[in-house]
Every structure is written in structure tokens, then in C-alpha cells.
N, C-alpha and C positions, 0 to 999 in steps of 0.2 A: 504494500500500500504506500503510494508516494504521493505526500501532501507539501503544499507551497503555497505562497500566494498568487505567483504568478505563472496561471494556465499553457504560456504557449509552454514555458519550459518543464514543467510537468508531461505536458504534449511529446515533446525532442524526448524526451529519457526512458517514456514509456513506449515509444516507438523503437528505442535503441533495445531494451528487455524484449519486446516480442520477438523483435528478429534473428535475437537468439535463442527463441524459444522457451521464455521465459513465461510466466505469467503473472499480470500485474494490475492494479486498480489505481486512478489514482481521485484525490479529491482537494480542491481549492482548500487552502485553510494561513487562515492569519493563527497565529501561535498568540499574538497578544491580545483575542478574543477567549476566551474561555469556551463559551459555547460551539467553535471551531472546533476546537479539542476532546469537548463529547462527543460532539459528533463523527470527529475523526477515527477515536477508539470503537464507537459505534458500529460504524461501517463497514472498519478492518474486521472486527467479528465476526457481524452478517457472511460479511464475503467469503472468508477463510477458515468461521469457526472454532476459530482461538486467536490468541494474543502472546505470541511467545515473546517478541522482539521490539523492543522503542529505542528508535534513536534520536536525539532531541540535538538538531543539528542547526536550528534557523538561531539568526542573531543579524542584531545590526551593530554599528557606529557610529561618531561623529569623527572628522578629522579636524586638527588642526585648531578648535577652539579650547582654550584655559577656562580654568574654574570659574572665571567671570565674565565669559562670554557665552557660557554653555545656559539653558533656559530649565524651567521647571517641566516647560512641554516637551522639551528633546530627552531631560532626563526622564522624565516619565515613560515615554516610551520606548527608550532603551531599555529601561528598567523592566516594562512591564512582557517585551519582546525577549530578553535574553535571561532572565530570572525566574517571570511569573512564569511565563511560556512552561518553562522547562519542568516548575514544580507541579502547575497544575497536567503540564503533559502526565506524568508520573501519579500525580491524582486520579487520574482517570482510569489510566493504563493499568496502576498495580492490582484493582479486582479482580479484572481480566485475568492476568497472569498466574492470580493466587486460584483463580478455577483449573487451570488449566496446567496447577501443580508445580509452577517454577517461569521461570525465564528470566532473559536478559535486559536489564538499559545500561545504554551510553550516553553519555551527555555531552557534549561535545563543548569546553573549553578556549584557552589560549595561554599562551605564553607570558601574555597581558596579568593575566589570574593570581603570577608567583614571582612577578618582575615587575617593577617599576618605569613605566616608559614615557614622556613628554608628552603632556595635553591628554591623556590620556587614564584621567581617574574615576569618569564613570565607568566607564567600559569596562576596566580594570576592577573596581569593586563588581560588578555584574559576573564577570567569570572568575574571581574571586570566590562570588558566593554559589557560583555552580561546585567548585571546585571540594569545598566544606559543606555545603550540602548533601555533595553525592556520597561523602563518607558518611553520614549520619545518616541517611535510606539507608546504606550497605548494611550498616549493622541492624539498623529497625526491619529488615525484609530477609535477611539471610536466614530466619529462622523459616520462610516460607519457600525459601529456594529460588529465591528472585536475586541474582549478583547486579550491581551498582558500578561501574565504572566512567573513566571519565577519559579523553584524549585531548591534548594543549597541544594543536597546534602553533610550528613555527611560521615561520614565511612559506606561506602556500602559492605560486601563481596559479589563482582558480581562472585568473583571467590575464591576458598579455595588458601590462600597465597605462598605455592610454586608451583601454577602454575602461578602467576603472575611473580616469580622469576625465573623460568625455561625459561618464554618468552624472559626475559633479557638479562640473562646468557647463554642459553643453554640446552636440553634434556639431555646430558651429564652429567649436575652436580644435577637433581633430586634427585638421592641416598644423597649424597652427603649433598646436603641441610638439607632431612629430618633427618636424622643419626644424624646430628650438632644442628639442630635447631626445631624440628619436634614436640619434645614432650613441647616444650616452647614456640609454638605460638598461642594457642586456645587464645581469648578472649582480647591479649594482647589489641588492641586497645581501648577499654572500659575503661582503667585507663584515659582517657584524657574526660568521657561525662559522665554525671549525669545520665542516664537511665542505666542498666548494663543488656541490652541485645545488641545480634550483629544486625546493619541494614543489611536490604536483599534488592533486588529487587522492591520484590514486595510491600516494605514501600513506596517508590518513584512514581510504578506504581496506587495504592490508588490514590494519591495525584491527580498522573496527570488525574487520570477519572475524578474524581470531577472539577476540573478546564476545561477540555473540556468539560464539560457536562452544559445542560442549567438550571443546579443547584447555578453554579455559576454563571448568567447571570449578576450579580451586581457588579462581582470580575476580576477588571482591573486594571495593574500595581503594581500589588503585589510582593513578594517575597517570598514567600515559602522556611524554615529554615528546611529541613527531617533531623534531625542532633541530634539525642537521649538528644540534651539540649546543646550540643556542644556550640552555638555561646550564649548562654544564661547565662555562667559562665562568672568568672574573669578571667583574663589569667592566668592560673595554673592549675595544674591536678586535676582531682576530689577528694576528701578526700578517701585516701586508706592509707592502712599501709605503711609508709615510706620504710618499706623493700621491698613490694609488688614495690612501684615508680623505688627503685634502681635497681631494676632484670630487669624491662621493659626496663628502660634507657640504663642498659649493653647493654643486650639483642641487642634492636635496633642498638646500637652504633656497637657491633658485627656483626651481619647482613650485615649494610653496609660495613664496611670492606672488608668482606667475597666476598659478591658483586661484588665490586669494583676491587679485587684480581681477581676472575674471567672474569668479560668482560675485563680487561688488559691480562689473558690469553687470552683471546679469540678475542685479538684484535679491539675489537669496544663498543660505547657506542650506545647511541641514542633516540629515541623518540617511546614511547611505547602509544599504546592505552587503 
């Protein structure tokens, strides 16, 4: 059962399951509605007849605003999107699982969770509190055979970087972007993690088979670090040529800027998925 908000891409991925021969349902669902969520649990039932598996994977952010630029409306619904989501997901789901004699959640994290990062202390508290949460199900549900775990992703490219910035700013400043910054963003994030390849997807998606699967029967209340080595260093960038650190840091420092120049042209900030 695959839920999201938004249908076309529910559409792509349920297309991509059948043609492998898969079988699969999916259903619109905001996470920061509650009643999404009953009904999500609902359906998956109907459909399938039990409830062995939750993974509680949607979240948003904001970029680049500080403590006093950030609103009660943006905190709210990050809040209510990357926390409530995730507990009333687990309200729902664990009846289900407890009929059906055990199963698995995952909760899906960040690196944000156990690190301290720039402009970044909603979001941080939000997977924070997934983080300490999901230990405290583990041990309230492990007497029913329900394991708890959680995965903190690192630097994932879910998506190649100016379309993450085009969601931001605008289809208008695409050219734009790449022209300025196109040929000096491959790999940038790598200067910050000991492994020197880029994370993808499907690093994450590994992880979480194995923790749904009754491989991990004995693995509850864990934390899962997918983060190329990320939270395993000192705070400081990985050893690279000092020249290499200071092009990255323009680099970034420039970006935002650029950013920033533009959602002021364009009149609005906000909360990105």
C-alpha cells in the first residue's frame, strides 16, 4: 500500500511495482491529517487482510530560515507533518499488527535528529523526537511482537540538486541556476563524510528491507546511521585539500544568497518536502 500526497507520483511507482509483477494499492494521504491515517490503515487491511508493515517515511522542511524568521505556521506544520504524522501513523497501525500477532515499523529519521546543523532546529527537534520516540514504542510493543526501529539518513540525492532548487525558487530560474552554479555542484556534499561516494535511495531502501524482514527478528529500538560515516567523525569536514573546503564553502555561501534573492523576487519563502 503506497500513500502520499501527491497522486501523479504514487501513479510512477505503482506502475514501476506492477511491471515487475508486483502487487500494489495505492491511496492519497496527507500524514499531517489524522483522518488520512485511519483511513490509510483502513484500506491497507481491506485490501491485504492484515497489517504486518508501517513505514513512516513522509517529512518536510524549511531551508535557510533562523529561529527568528521561522513562523508558528511553518513550525506547526512541520511539526504536525514529521512528528504527529509519524505517532498517530503508529496509533493506528499498532491494533492492526497486534491482531495479526507481531510486525514491523520504521520510522524514518535524519542525521539532523543527533547532530546539530545551521538554521536548522525545528526540523532537528522533529527527528529528534522520532528518534526517542521510537525507543519508547520498542519497549511498550515488544511484549506484542511489534519491533520499532528507526533509519537517519545522511545526504541522500532523492533528486539531482537544481530541481530541489527550482521547487523553491521557481521553473523560471532553472536556466539560471545551472548557467551560475551547474558545473560546480556534482559531489559537493561529500566534502562533509568519510565515504566519497553520493547516497541514493536505494542505500536507505537496503536498510529498511532488512529491518522489516524477519531477519531482523532480534532488532528493536535501534537507530540506523545511512550517512557515508557522516555522524561517525569529529565535527569538521573530512580531510580534503583546504582549497577543495574553501570553493565548497563559497560555493554554498553563494547558492544561498542567490536563493534567497530569488524567493524575495518571487515573493515567498516556505516549507519544502
Amino acid at each position: 500500500m503506497l500513500a502520499a500526497r501527491t497522486e501523479s507520483q504514487l501513479e510512477e511507482v505503482a506502475r514501476k511495482i506492477t511491471d515487475d509483477g508486483g502487487t500494489v494499492r495505492t491511496i492519497p494521504t496527507d500524514v499531517s491529517k489524522p483522518e488520512d491515517l485511519r483511513r490509510m490503515v483502513k484500506e491497507a487491511g481491506s485490501a491485504f487482510g492484515r497489517l504486518d508493515i508501517l513505514v513512516n517515511n513522509a517529512g518536510v522542511t524549511w531551508f535557510g530560515k533562523s529561529v527568528e524568521e521561522g513562523t508558528e505556521e511553518l513550525y506547526d506544520r512541520l511539526m504536525d507533518t514529521n512528528l504527529k504524522g509519524m505517532w498517530m501513523g503508529c496509533h493506528y497501525a499498532v491494533p492492526e499488527m497486534k491482531k495479526a500477532g507481531g510486525g514491523a515499523i520504521l520510522n524514518i529519521a535524519s542525521v539532523h535528529g543527533v547532530m546539530g546543523f545551521n538554521r536548522q532546529s525545528a526540523y532537528a527537534a522533529s527527528k529528534g523526537g522520532i528518534i526517542a520516540g521510537s525507543r519508547s514504542l520498542a519497549v511498550e510493543l515488544a511484549p506484542f511482537h511489534i519491533r520499532v526501529n528507526v533509519i537517519s539518513p545522511g545526504a541522500i540525492r532523492v533528486r539531482e540538486p537544481v530541481d530541489q532548487v527550482v521547487q523553491r525558487v521557481g521553473e523560471q530560474f532553472r536556466a539560471e541556476f545551472l548557467a551560475r552554479f551547474g558545473d560546480r555542484m556534482p559531489n559537493m556534499r561529500m566534502v562533509f563524510q568519510p565515504l566519497p561516494i553520493v547516497g541514493v535511495p536505494e542505500d536507505i531502501a537496503y536498510c529498511a528491507v532488512y529491518l522489516a524482514s524477519d531477519e531482523a527478528r532480534f532488532v528493536t529500538g535501534a537507530n540506523f546511521m545511512v550517512d557515508g560515516g557522516l555522524t561517525a567523525q569529529m565535527a569538521q569536514m573530512k580531510e580534503a585539500d583546504p582549497e577543495v573546503k574553501e570553493k565548497r564553502r563559497r560555493l554554498s555561501e553563494e547558492i544561498q544568497a542567490w536563493i534567497a534573492e530569488k524567493e524575495k523576487e518571487r515573493g515567498r519563502g516556505g516549507v519544502e518536502g
